[in-house]
Backbone atoms as SQL, in Angstrom:
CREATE TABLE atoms (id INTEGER PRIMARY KEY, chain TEXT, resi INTEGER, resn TEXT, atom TEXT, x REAL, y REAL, z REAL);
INSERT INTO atoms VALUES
  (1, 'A', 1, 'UNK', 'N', -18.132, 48.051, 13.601),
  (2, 'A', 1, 'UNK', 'CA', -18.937, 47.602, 12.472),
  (3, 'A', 1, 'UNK', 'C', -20.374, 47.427, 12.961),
  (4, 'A', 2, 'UNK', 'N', -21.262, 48.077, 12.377),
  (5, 'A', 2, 'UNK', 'CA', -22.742, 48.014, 12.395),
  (6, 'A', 2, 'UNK', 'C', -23.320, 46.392, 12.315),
  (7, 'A', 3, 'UNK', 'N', -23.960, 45.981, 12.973),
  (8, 'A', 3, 'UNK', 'CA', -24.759, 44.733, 13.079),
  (9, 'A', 3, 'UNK', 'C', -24.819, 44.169, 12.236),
  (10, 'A', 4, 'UNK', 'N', -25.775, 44.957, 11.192),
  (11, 'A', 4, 'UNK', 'CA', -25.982, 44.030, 10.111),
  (12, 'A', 4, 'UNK', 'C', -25.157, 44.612, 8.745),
  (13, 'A', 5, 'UNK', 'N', -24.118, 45.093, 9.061),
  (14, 'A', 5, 'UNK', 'CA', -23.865, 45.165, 7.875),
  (15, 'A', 5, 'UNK', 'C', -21.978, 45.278, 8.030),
  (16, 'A', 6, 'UNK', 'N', -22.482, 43.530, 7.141),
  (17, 'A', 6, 'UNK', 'CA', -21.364, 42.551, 6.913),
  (18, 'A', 6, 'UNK', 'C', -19.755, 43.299, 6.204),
  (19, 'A', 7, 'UNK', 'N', -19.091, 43.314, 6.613),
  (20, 'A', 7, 'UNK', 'CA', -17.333, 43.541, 6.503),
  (21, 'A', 7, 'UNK', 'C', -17.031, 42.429, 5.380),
  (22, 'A', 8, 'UNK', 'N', -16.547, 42.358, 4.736),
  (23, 'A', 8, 'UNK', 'CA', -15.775, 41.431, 3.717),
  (24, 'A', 8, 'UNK', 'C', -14.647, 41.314, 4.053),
  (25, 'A', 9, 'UNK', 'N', -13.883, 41.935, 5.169),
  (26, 'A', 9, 'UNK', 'CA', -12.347, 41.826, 4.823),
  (27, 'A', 9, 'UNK', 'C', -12.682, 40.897, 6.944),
  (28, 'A', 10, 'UNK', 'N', -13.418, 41.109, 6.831),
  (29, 'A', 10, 'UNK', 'CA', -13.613, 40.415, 8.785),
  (30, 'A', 10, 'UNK', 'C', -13.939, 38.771, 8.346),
  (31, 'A', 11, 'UNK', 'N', -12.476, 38.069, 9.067),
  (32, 'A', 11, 'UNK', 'CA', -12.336, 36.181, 8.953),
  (33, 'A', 11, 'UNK', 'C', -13.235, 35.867, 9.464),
  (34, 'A', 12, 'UNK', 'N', -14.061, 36.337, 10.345),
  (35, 'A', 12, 'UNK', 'CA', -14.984, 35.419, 10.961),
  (36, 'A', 12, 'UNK', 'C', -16.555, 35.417, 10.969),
  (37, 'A', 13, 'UNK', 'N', -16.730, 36.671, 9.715),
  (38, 'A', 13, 'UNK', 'CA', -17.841, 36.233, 8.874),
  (39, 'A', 13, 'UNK', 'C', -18.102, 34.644, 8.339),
  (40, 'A', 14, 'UNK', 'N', -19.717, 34.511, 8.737),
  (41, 'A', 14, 'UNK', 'CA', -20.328, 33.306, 8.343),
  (42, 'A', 14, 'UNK', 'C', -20.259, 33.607, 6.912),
  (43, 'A', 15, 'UNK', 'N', -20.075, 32.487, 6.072),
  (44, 'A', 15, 'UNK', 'CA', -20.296, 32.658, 4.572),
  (45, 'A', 15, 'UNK', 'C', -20.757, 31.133, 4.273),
  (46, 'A', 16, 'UNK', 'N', -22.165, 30.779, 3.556),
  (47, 'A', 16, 'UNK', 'CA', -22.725, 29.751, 3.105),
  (48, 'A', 16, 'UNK', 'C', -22.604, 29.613, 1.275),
  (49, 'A', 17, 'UNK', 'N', -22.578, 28.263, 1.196),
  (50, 'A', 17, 'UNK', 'CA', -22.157, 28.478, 0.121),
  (51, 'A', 17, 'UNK', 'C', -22.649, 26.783, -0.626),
  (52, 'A', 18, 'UNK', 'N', -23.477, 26.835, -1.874),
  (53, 'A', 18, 'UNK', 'CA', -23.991, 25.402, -2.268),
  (54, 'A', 18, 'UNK', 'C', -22.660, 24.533, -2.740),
  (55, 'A', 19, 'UNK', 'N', -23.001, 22.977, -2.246),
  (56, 'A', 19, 'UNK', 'CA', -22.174, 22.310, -3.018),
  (57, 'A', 19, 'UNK', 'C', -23.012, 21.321, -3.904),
  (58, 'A', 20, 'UNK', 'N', -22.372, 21.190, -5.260),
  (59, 'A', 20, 'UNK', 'CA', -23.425, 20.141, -6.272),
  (60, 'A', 20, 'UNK', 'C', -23.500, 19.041, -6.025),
  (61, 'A', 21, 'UNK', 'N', -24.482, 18.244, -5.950),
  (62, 'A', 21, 'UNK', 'CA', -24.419, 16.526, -5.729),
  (63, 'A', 21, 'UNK', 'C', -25.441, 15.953, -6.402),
  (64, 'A', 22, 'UNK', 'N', -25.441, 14.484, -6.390),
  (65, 'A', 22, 'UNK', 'CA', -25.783, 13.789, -6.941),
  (66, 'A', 22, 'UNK', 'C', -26.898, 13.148, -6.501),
  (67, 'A', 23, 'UNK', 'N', -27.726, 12.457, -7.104),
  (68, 'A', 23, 'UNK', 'CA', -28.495, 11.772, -6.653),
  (69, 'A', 23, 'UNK', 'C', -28.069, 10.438, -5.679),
  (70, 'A', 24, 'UNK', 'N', -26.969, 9.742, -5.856),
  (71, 'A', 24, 'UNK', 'CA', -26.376, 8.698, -5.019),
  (72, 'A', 24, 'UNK', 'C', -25.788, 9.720, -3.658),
  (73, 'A', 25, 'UNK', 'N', -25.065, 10.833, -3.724),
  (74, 'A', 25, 'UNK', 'CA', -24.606, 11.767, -2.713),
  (75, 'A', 25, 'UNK', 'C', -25.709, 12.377, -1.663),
  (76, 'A', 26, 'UNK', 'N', -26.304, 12.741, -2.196),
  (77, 'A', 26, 'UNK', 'CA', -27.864, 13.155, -1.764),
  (78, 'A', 26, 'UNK', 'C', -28.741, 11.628, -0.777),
  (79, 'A', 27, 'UNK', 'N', -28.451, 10.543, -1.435),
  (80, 'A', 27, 'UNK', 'CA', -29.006, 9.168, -0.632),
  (81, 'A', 27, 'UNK', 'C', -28.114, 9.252, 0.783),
  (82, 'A', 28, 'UNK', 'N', -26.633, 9.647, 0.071),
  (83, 'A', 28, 'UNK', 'CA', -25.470, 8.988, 1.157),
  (84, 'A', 28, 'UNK', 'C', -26.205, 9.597, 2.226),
  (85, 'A', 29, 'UNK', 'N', -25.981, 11.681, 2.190),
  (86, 'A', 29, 'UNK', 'CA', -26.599, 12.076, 3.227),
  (87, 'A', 29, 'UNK', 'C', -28.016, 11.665, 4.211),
  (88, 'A', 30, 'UNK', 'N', -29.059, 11.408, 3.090),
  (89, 'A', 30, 'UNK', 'CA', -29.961, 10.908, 4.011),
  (90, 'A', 30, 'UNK', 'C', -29.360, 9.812, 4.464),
  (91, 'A', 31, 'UNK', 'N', -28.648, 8.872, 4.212),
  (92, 'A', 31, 'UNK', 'CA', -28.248, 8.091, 5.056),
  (93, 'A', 31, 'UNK', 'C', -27.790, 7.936, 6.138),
  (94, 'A', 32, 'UNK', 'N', -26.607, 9.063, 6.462),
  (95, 'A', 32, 'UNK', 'CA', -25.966, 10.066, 7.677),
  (96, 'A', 32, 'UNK', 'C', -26.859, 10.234, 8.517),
  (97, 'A', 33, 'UNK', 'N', -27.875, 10.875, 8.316),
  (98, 'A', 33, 'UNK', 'CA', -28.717, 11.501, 8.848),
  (99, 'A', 33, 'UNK', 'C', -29.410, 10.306, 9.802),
  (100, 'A', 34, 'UNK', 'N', -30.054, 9.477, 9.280),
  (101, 'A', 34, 'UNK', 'CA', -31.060, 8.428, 9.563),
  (102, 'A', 34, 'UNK', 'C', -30.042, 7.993, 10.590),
  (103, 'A', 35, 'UNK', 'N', -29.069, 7.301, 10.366),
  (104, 'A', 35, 'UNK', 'CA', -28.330, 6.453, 11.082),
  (105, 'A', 35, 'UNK', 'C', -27.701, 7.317, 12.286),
  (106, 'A', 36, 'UNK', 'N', -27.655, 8.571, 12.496),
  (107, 'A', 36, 'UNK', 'CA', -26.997, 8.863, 13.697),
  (108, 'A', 36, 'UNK', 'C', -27.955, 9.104, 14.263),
  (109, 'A', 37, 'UNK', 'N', -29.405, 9.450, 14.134),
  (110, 'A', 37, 'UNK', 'CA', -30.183, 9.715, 15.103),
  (111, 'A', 37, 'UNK', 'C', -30.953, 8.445, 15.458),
  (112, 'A', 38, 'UNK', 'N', -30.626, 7.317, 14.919),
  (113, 'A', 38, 'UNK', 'CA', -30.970, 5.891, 14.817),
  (114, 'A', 38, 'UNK', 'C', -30.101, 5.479, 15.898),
  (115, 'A', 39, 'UNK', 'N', -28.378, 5.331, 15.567),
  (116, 'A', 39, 'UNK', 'CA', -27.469, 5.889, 16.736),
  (117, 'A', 39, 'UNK', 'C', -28.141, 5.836, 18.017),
  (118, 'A', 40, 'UNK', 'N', -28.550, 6.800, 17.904),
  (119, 'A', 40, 'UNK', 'CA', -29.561, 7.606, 19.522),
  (120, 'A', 40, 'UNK', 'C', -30.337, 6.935, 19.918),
  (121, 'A', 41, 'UNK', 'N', -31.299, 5.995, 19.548),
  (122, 'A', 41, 'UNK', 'CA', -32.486, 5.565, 20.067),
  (123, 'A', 41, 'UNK', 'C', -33.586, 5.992, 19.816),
  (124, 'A', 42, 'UNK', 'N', -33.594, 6.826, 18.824),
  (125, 'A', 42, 'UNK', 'CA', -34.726, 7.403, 18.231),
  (126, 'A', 42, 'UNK', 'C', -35.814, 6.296, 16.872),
  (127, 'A', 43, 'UNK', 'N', -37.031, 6.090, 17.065),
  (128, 'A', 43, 'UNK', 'CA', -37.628, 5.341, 16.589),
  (129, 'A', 43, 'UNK', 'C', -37.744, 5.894, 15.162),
  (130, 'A', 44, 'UNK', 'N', -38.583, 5.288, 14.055),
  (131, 'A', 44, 'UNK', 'CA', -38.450, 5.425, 12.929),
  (132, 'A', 44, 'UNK', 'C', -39.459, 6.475, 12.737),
  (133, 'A', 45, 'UNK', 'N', -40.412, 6.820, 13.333),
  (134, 'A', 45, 'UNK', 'CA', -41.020, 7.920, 12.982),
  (135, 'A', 45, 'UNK', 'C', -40.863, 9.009, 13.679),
  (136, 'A', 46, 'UNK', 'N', -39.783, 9.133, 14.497),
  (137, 'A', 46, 'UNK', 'CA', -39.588, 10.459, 14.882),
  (138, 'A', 46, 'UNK', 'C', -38.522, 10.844, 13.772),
  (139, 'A', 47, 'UNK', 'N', -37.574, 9.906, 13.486),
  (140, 'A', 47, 'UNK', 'CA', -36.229, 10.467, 12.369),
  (141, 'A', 47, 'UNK', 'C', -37.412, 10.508, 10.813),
  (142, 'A', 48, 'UNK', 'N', -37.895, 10.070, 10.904),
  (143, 'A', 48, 'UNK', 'CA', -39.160, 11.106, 9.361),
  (144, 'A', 48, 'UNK', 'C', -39.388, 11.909, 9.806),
  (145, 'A', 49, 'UNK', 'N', -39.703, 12.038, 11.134),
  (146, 'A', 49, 'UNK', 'CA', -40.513, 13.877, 11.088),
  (147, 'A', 49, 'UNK', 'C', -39.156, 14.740, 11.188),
  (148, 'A', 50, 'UNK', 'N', -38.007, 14.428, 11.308),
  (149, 'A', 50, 'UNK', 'CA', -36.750, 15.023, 11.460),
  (150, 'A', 50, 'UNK', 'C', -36.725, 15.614, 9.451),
  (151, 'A', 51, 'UNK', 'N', -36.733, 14.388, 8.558),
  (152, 'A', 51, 'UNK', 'CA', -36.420, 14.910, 7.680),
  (153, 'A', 51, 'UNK', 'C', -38.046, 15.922, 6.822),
  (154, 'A', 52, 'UNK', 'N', -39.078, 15.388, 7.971),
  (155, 'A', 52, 'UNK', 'CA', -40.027, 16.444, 7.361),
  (156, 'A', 52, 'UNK', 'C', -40.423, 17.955, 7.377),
  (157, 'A', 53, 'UNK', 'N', -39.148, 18.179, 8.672),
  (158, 'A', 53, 'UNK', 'CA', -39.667, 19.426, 9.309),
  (159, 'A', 53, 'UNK', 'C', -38.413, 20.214, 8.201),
  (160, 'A', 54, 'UNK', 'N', -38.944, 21.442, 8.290),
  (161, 'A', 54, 'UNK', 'CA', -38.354, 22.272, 6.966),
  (162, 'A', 54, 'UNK', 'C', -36.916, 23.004, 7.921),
  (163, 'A', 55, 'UNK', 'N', -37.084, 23.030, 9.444),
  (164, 'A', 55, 'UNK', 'CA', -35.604, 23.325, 10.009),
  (165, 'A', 55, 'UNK', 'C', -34.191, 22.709, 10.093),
  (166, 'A', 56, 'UNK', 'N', -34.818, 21.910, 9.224),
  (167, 'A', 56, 'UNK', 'CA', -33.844, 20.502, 9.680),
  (168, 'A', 56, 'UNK', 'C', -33.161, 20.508, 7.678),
  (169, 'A', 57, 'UNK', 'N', -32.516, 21.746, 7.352),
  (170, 'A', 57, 'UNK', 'CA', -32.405, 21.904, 5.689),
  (171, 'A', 57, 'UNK', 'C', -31.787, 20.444, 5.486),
  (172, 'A', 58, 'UNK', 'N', -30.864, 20.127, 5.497),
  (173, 'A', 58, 'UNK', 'CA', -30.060, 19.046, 4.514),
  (174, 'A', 58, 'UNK', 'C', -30.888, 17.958, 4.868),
  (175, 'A', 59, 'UNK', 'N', -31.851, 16.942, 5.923),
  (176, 'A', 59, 'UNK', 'CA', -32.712, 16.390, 5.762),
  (177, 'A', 59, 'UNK', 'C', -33.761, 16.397, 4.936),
  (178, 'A', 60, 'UNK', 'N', -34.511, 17.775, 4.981),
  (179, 'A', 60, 'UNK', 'CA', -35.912, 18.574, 4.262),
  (180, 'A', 60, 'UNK', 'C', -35.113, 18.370, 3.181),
  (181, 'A', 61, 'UNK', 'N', -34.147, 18.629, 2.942),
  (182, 'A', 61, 'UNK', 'CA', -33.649, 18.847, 0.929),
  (183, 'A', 61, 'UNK', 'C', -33.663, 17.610, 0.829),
  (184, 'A', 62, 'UNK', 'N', -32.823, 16.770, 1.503),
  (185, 'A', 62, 'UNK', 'CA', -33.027, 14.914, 0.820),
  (186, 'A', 62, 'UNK', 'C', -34.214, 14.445, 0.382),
  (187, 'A', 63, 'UNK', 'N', -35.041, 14.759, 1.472),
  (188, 'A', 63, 'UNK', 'CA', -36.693, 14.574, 1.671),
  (189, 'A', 63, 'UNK', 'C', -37.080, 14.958, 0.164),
  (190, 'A', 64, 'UNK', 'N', -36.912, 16.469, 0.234),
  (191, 'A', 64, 'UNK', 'CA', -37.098, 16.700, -1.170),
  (192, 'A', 64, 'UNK', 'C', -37.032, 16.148, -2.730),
  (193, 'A', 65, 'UNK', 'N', -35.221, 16.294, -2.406),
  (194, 'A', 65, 'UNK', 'CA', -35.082, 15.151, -3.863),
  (195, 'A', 65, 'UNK', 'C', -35.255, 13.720, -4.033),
  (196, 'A', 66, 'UNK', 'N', -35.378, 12.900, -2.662),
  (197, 'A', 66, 'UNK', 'CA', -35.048, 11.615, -3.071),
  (198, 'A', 66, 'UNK', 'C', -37.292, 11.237, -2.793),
  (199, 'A', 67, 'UNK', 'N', -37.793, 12.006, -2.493),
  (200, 'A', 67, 'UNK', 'CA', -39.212, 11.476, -1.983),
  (201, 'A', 67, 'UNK', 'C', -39.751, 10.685, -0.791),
  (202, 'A', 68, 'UNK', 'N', -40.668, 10.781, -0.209),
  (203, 'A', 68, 'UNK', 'CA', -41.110, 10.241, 1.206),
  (204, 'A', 68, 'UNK', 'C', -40.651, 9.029, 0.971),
  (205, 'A', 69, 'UNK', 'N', -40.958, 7.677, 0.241),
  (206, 'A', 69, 'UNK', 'CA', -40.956, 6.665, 0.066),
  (207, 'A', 69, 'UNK', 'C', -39.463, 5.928, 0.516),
  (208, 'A', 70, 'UNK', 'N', -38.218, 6.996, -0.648),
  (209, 'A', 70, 'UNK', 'CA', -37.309, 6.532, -0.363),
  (210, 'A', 70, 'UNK', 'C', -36.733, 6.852, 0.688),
  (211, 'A', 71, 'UNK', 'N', -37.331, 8.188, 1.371),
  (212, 'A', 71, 'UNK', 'CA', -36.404, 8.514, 2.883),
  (213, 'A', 71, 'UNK', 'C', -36.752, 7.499, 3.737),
  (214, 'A', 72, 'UNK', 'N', -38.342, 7.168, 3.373),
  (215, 'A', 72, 'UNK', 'CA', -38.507, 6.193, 4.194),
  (216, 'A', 72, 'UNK', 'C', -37.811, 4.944, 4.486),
  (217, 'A', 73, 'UNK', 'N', -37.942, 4.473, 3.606),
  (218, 'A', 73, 'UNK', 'CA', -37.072, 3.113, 3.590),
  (219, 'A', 73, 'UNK', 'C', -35.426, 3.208, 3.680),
  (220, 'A', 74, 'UNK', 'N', -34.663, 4.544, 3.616),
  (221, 'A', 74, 'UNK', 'CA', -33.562, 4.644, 4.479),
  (222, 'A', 74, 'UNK', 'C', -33.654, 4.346, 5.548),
  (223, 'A', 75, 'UNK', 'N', -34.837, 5.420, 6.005),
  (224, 'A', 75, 'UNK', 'CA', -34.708, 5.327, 7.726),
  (225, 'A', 75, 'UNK', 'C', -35.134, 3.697, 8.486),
  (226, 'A', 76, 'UNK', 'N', -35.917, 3.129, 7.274),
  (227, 'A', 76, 'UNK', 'CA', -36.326, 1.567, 8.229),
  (228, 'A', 76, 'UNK', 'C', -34.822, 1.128, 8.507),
  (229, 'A', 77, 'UNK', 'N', -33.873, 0.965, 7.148),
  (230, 'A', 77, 'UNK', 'CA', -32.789, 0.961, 6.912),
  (231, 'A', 77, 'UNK', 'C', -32.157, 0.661, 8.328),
  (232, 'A', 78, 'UNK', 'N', -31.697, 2.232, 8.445),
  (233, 'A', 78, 'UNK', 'CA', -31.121, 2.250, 9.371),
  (234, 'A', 78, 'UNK', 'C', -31.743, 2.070, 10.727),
  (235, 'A', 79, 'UNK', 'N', -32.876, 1.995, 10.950),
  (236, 'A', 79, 'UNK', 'CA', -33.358, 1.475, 12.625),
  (237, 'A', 79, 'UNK', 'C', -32.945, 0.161, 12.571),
  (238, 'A', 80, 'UNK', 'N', -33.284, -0.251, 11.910),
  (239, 'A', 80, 'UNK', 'CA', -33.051, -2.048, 11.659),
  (240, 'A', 80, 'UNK', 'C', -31.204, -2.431, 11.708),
  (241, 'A', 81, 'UNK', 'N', -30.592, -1.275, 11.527),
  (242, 'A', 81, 'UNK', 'CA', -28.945, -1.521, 11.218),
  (243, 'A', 81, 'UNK', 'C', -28.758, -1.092, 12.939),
  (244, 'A', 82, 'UNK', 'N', -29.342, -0.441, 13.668),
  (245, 'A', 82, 'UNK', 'CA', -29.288, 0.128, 14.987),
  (246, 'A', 82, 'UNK', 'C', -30.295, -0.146, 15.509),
  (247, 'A', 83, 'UNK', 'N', -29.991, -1.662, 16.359),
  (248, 'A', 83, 'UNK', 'CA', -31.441, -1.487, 17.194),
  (249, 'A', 83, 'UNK', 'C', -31.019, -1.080, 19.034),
  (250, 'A', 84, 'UNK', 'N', -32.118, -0.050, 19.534),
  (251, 'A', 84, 'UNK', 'CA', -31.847, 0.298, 20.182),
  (252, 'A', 84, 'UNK', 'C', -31.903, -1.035, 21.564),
  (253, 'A', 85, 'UNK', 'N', -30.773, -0.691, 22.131),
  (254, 'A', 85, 'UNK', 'CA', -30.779, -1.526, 23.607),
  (255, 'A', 85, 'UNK', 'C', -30.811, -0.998, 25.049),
  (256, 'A', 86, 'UNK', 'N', -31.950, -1.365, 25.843),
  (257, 'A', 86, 'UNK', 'CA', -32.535, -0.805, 27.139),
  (258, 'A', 86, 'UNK', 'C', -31.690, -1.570, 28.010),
  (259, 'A', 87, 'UNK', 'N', -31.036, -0.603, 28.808),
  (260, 'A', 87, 'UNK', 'CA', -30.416, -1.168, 30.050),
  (261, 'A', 87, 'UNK', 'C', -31.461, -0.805, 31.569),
  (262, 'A', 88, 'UNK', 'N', -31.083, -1.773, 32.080),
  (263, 'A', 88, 'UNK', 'CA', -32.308, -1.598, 33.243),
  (264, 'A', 88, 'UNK', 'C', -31.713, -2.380, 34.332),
  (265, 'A', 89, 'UNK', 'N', -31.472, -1.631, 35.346),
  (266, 'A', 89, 'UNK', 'CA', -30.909, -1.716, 36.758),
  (267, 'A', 89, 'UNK', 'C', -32.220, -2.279, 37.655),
  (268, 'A', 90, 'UNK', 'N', -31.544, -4.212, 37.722),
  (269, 'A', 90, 'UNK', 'CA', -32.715, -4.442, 37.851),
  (270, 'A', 90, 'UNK', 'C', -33.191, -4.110, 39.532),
  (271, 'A', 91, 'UNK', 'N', -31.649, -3.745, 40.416),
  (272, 'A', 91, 'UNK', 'CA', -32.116, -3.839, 41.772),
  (273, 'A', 91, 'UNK', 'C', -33.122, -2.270, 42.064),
  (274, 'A', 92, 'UNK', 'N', -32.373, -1.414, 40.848),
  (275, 'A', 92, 'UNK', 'CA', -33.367, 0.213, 41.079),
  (276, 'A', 92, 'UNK', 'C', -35.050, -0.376, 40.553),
  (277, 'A', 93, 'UNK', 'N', -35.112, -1.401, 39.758),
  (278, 'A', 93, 'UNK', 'CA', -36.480, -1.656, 39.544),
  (279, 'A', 93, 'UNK', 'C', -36.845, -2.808, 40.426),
  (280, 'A', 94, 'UNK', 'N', -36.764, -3.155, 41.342),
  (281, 'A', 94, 'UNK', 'CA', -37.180, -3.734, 42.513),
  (282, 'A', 94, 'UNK', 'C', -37.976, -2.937, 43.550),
  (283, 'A', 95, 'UNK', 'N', -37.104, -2.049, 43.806),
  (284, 'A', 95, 'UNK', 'CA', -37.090, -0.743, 44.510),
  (285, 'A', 95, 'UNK', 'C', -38.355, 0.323, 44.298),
  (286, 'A', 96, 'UNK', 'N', -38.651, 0.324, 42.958),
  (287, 'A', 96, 'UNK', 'CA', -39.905, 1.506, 42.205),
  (288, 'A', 96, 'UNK', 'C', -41.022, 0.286, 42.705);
């Protein structure tokens, strides 16, 4: 089969496909979103530029429908639900 040109009957074709949601469904996700990279240790303005950058689709689409304001205040949301904690080895910082 030629590169680009897709087989229909081959299982392991990628196939994308929309699902409908809601405006509360659409929050949930930005919510997902915020909170696992919140999770991480990531501060509140790096997880905005996460949902600002246009590679990042199901962020960029929340961004989209729900508006800066409210992604925003997810993401305080969730930093504030995850605050990050620094462990620090205090005899390796004796040492530096």
């Amino acid at each position: 089969m030629p590169y680009d040109d897709p087989d229909p009957s081959d299982p392991s074709m990628l196939v994308g496909v929309t699902a409908p949601g809601t405006a509360d469904s659409t929050r949930a996700m930005a919510a997902v979103f915020a909170d696992e990279f919140a999770r991480l240790g990531h501060p509140a303005h790096e997880i905005f530029g996460l949902f600002e950058n246009p590679h990042y689709g199901g962020p960029h689409a929340a961004l989209r429908a729900l508006g800066p304001l409210a992604v925003l205040a997810i993401v305080r949301e969730a930093v504030a639900r995850w605050p990050v904690v620094r462990i620090v080895d205090a005899a390796r910082k004796e040492e530096d």
